[in-house]
N, C-alpha and C positions, 0 to 999 in steps of 0.2 A: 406778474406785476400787480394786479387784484388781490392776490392773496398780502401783499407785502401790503397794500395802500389799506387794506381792511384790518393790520395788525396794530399801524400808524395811525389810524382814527382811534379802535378802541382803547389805545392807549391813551390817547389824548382827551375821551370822555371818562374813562377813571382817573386821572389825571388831576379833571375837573372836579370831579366830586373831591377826590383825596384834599387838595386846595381849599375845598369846602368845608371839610373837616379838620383842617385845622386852623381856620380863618374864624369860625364859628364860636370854640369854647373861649375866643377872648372877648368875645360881649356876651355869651351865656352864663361865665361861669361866673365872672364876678357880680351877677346881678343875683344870679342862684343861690350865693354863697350868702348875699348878707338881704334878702329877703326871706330864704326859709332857713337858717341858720345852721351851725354847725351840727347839730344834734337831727335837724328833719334831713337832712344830706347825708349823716351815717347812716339812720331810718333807712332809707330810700336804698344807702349802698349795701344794706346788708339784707333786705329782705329780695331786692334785686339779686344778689348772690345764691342766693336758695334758688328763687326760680330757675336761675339757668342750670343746674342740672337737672329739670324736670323737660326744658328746651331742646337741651342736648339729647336726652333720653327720645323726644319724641322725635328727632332729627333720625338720628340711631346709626349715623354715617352715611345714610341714603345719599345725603346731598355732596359727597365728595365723590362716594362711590360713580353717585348716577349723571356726576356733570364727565369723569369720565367717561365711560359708558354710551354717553350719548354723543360724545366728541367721535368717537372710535367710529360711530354708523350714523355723524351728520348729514352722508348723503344720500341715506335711503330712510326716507321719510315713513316710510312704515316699519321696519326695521326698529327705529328710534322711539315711535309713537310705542310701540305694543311696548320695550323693554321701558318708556315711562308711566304706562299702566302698570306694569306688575311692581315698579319700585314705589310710584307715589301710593299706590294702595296697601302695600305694606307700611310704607311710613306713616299715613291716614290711621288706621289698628295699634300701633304702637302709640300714634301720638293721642288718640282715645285714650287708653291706659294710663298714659303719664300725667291727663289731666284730671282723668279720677286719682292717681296717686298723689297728685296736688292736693287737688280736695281732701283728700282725708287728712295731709301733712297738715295744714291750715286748720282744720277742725280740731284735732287731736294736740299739734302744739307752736300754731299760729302766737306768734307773740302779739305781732300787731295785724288783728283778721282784717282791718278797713281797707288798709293798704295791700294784705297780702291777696283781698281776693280779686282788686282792682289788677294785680299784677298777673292773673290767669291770663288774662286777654293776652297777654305775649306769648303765651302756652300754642295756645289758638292759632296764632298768627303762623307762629313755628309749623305746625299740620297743615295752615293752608299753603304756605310758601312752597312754591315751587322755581324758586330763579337757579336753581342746580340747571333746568332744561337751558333754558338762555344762555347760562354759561356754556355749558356745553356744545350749543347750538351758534358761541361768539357769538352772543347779541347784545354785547356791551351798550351797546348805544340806547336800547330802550331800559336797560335797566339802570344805566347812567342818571338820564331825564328822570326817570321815578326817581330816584336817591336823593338827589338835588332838590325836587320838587319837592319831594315829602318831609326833608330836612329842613326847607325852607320855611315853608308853612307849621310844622311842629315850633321852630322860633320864634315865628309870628307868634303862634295861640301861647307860647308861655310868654313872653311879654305882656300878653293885652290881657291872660286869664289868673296869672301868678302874681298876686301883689302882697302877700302875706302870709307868715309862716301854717299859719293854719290853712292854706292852699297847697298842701304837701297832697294830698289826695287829686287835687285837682290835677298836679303837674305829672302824676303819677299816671291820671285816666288819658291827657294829653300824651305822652309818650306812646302807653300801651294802645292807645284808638289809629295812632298812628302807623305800628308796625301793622296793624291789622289791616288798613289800607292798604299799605304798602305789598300785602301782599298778593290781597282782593286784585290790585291793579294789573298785577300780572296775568289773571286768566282774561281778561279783555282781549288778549290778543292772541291767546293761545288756538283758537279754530282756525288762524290764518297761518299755523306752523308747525301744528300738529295734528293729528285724526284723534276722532271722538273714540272711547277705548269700550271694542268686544269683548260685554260682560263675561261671558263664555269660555273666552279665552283667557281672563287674565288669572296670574298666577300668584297668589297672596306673596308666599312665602317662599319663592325662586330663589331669590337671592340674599335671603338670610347671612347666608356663612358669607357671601363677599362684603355685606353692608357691615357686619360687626369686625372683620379686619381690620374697616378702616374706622370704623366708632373706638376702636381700644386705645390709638394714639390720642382722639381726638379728646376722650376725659381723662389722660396725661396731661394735654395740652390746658383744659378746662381748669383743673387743681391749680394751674399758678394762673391763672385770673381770676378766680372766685373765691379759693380758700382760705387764703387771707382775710378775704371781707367776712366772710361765713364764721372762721377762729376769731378772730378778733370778737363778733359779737357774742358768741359765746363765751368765751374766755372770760371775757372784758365785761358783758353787760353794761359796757357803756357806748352810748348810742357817738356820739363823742368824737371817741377813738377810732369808728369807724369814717366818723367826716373829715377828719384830717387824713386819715391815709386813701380816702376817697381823693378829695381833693387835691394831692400830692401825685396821685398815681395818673390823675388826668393830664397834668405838666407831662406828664414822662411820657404819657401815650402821643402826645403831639410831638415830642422829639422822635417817637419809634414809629409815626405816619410818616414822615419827612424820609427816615430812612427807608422806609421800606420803599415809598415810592422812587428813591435814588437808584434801588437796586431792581427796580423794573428796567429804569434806562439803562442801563449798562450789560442788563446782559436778555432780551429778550428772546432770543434764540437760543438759548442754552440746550434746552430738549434737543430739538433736532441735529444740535452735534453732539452730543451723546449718539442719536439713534446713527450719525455718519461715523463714528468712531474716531471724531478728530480730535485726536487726545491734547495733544499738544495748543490749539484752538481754546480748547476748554480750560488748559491751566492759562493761559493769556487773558482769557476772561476773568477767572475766578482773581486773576492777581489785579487785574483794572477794578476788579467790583470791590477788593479791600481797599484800595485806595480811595474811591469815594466814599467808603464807607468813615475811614479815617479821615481823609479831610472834614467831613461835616462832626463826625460825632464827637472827636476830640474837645473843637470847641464849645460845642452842646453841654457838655458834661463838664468840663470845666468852668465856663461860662456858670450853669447853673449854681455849682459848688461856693463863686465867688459872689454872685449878683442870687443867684435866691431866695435866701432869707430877705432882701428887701425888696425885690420881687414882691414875692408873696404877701406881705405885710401891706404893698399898696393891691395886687391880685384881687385878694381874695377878705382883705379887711378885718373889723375887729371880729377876735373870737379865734383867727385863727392859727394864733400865735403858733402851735406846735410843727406847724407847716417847715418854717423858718426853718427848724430842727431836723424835720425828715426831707425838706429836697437835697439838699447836699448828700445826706449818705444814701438815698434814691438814684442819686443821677447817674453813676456808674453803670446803669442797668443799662441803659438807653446804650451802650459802644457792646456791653456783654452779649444783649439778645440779639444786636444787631450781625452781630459775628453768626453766632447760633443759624440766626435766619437766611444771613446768606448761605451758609454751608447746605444746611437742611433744603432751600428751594433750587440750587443752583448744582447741588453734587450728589446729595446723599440719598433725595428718592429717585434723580433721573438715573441713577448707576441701579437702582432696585435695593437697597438695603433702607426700608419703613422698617421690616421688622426691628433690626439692629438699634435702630434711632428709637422705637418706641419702647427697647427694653432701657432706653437712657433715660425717657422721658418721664418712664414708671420711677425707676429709681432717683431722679431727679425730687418726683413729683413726695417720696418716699422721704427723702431728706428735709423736705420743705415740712411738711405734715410736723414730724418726730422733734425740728426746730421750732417751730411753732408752739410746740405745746411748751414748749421750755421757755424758750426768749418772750413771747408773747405774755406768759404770767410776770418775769422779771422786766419787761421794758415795753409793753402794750403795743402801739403801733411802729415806735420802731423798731422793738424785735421784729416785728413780722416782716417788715422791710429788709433789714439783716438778712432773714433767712430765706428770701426771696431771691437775695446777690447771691447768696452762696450757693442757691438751690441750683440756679442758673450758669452758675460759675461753672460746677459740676457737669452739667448737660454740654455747654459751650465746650471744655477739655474733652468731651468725649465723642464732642462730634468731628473736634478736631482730628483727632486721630482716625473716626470712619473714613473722610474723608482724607487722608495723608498721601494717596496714589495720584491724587489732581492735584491739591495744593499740604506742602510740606507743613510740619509746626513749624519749623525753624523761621519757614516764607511766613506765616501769618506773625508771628512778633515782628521780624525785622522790618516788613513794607512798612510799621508802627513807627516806625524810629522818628522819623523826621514831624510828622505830627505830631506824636508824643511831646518831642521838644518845643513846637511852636508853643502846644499847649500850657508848656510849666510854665514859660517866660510869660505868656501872656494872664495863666492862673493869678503868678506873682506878683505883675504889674496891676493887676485888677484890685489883689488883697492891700496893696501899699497904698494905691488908690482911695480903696474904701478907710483906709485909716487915715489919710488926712480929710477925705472929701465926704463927710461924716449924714451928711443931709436924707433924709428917705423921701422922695416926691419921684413922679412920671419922666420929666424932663432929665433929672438928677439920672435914675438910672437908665434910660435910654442916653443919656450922654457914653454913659458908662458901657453900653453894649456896643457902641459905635467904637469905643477906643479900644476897648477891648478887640473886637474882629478887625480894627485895623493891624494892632499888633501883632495879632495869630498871622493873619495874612503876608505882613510885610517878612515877616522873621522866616518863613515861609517861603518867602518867593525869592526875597534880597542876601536874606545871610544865609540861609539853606539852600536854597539854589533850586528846590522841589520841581524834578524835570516832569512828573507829571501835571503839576499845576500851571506849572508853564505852557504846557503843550498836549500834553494826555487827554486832558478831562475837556477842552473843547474840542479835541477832534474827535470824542468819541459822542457827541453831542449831535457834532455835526452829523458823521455817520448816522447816528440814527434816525435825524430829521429829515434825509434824502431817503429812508424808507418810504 
């Protein structure tokens, strides 16, 4: 019963935070946007882009490897401590390396050095952090409190210290002081959960060949969040193009927080029936977990496609006209990855096929690159958007099929049906909408979001009859709350 009530807490303190984050960018963003402007926000998105493969590098898959690793022998405390001495101090050597490798990138072809060296300190942070242990060790709950806290206060000091586009540096050193906290905060309590590490005995480079199995998915996965920002500023050399599809891809990330946290609740136990072999269990879930995946995302995406260009226009304010242009052919992403993500966390590593999945991921990451260089010259930021769907498109079809022995292709389109449908009528009634009811203000479109999801809903529950939404999706709620 402890084990179950201690899955049910840490669930409900990520929860918390996830809530936080996406509560947060609708009073950061739009003050961000027309304080430091479109051009210090591509700034910011593309020099940010560079760092995090120096991040990743000094990570080096430690921390996926070693929250593993340290799950497998959480209850032998010594056990755990030595295999976190041999892994943090390989990652410590690595991430030394990556931030002389910075340094020289910056020296050698730093475009903008003020900001990019203020952007070291997240290098930094990366080698000190250690919350791979905590994971490992489910200690959701202090690493909850720190996230919250430290998000908190980072919004603070940019309100009270950001008042002008020439405080692009300032918002930059708040961020980056912040991670560095963030991760200082973690050894406060590490003497009370783990043993101080026998120089003698540790081992640099033990576990080399397991940390890079899993670092090779992870800069697949990297390439479609960063490369985009990274091609674009190259490409493009305009700072510009990178703050509108900054600012665009943030909209999508709070649609693809929502999902992701959806598909926590519905299937938390998924591991352990893999490890029971209850097959049949497992497709029940995997088919509950599309249904909420469709119910919310249809309308997300549709929604967006109808409502935001004016959205955005009051969002994110003048200057950022091109937004208008790229959330609609952006929004598709948010139902694509979300597919992807269920398969990938729910089938494809607990059955053991990562290899399989990260030869998708390369190739994926391979098409995006090769589109990129193409649509990006002919259509700036929204090529890169394009080729972002399509890259993902790709991944998504291929993970379908790893996965086809739990859940069929046939099942993942057709459980779509009835969503799908809610969604055109209410797309419809939204675009007919906006063509009489012509006005751009707060009030105007949140009128419009309210009719909008009453329509999805009603079409939904009244003319489609949706036996899950009827009955499904609250008793699997319930279920999981009696955890």
């Amino acid at each position: 019963m402890a084990a179950k009530k201690s899955i049910k807490k840490n669930y409900l303190y990520n929860l918390a935070y996830q809530i936080l984050l996406v509560i947060v960018p609708f009073a950061t963003i739009p003050y961000l946007s027309r304080v430091l402007g479109v051009e210090n926000i591509g700034i910011n998105s593309f020099t940010l882009s560079i760092v995090a493969y120096f991040i990743l590098l000094a990570n080096i898959g430690v921390g996926s490897f070693g929250t593993r690793e340290i799950a497998l022998h959480q209850d032998d405390r010594k056990k755990y401590s030595k295999i976190f001495w041999d892994l943090y101090s390989y990652q410590f050597v690595i991430g030394i390396i990556s931030i002389l490798a910075y340094g020289i990138y910056v020296m050698c072809f730093g475009g903008y050095p003020s900001v990019q060296w203020i952007m070291m300190l997240n290098i930094v942070a990366a080698v000190i952090d250690m919350a791979w242990l905590y994971q490992g060790l489910e200690d959701y709950k202090y690493i909850s409190i720190r996230n919250i806290l430290i998000k908190l206060a980072t919004v603070a000091a940019t309100f009270i210290f950001v008042r002008t586009p020439d405080d692009l540096g300032i918002y930059v050193l708040i961020n980056s002081i912040s991670t560095i906290i963030s991760s200082c905060i973690l050894w406060f309590k590490f003497p009370k959960i783990a043993d101080p590490p026998k120089l003698r005995e540790i081992r640099i480079f033990r576990y080399w060949k397991d940390s890079i199995i899993y670092f090779l998915p992870q800069i697949a996965v990297s390439i479609y969040t960063v490369l985009d920002k990274t091609m674009l500023g190259i490409i493009t050399g305009s700072e510009a193009e990178n703050g509108y599809y900054e600012q665009t891809y943030k909209i999508i990330q709070i649609g693809l927080i929502i999902m992701t946290s959806l598909n926590a609740v519905v299937a938390p136990r998924m591991a352990y029936l893999f490890g029971k072999g209850q097959k049949e269990e497992i497709k029940k879930r995997l088919k509950t977990s599309f249904h909420f995946i469709y119910l919310l995302a249809f309308p997300l995406v549709f929604g967006l496609i109808a409502l935001g260009p004016d959205f955005s226009s009051i969002f994110f304010g003048e200057g950022y006209e091109k937004v208008r242009l790229l959330l609609p052919i952006f929004a598709p992403i948010i139902l694509i990855i979300s597919i992807s993500n269920c398969l990938s966390g729910q089938c494809i590593i607990p059955i053991g096929k990562q290899k399989q999945a990260a030869l998708f991921l390369w190739i994926g990451a391979a098409v995006n690159f090769v589109l990129n260089i193409v649509l990006i010259n002919m259509f700036s930021s929204v090529g890169a958007a394009i080729s972002s769907i399509i890259a993902e498109i790709i991944i998504t079809v291929s993970f379908i099929m790893l996965a086809r022995e739990y859940m069929q292709a046939k099942t993942v389109f057709t459980t779509m049906k009835n969503y799908l449908i809610a969604g055109v009528v209410m797309l419809a009634s939204l675009l007919a909408i906006n063509y009489f009811w012509t006005g751009i203000s707060l009030p105007i479109v949140g009128a419009k979001i309210a009719i909008g999801a009453t329509i999805y809903f009603v079409v939904l529950r009244f003319i489609l009859r949706d036996e899950f939404l009827k009955s499904e999706a609250a008793l699997v709620i319930r279920k999981f709350l009696r955890r």
